[in-house]
C-alpha positions in Angstrom: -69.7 124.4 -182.5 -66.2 126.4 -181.9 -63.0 124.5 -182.1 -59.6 125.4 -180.9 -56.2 124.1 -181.8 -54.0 123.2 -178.7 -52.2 126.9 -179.1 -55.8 128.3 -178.6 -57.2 126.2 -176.1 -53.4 126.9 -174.0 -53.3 130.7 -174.7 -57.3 130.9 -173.3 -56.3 128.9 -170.3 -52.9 130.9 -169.7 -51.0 127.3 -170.0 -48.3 125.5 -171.9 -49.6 123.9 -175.1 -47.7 120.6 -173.6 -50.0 121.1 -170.9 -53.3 120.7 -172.8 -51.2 117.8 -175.0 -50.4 115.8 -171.6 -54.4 116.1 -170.9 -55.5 114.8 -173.9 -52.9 111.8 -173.7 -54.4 111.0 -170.5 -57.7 111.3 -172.0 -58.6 114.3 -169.6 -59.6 116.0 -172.2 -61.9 114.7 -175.2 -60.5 115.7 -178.7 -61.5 116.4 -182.4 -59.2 114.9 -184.8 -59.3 116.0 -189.0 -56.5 114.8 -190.8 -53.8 115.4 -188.4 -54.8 118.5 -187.1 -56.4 117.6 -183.0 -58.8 120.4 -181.7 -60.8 120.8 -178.8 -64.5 121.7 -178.6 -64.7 124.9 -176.7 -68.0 123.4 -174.7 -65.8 120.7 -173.4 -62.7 122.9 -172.2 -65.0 125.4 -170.2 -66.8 121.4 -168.8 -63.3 120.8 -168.2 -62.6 124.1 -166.6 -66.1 124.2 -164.2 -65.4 119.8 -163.5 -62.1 121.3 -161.8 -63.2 124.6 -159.8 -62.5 124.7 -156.4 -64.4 126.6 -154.6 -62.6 129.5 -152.1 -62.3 128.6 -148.6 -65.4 129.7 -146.7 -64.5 130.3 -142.9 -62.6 132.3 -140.6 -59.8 134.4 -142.0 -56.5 133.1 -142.1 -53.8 135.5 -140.7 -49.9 135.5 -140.8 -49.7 134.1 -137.2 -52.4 131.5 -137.0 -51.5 128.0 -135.0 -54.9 126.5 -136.9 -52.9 123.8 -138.8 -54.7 122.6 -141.9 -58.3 123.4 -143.5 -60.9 121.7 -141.7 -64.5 122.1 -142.7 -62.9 123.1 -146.6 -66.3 122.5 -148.7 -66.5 121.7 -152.4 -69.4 122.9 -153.8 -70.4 121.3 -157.9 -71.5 124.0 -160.1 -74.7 124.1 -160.7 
C-alpha cells in the first residue's frame, strides 16, 4: 500500500493542495490519518480519478460554425 501526502496526491493530479484538502473535507476523498500527518491511499485517488472520467464525446464532429445547440446523445460510459 503507497501513500501520499496532500502535496503528492496534488502534484500527481496537476492540482492545488487546497484542492485535494476541500475533497477530503467533503469526504470525496477517503483519508489515512497518523498522528497529524493525513495521507491518501494511492488505490483510492486513481478510484477517485476513474469514478470521475468522462468519457469524449462520440458523434459527429463539431465545427466552428455549427447551429447544433447542445450535446444530445452525450454517453457516459463506467470503466470497466
Amino acid at each position: 500500500m503507497e501513500l501520499l501526502n496532500v502535496q503528492e496526491a496534488a502534484r500527481e493530479l496537476k492540482l492545488s493542495p487546497h484542492t485535494i484538502r476541500a475533497w477530503i473535507y467533503q469526504k470525496r476523498l477517503p483519508l489515512v490519518r497518523l498522528g497529524r500527518r493525513v495521507l491518501l491511499r494511492r488505490q483510492d485517488v486513481e478510484e477517485f480519478v476513474n469514478k470521475n472520467l468522462i468519457e469524449a464525446y462520440e458523434g459527429k464532429q463539431r465545427g466552428v460554425g455549427s447551429q447544433d445547440k447542445g450535446w444530445p446523445g452525450l454517453r457516459y460510459k463506467p470503466l470497466p
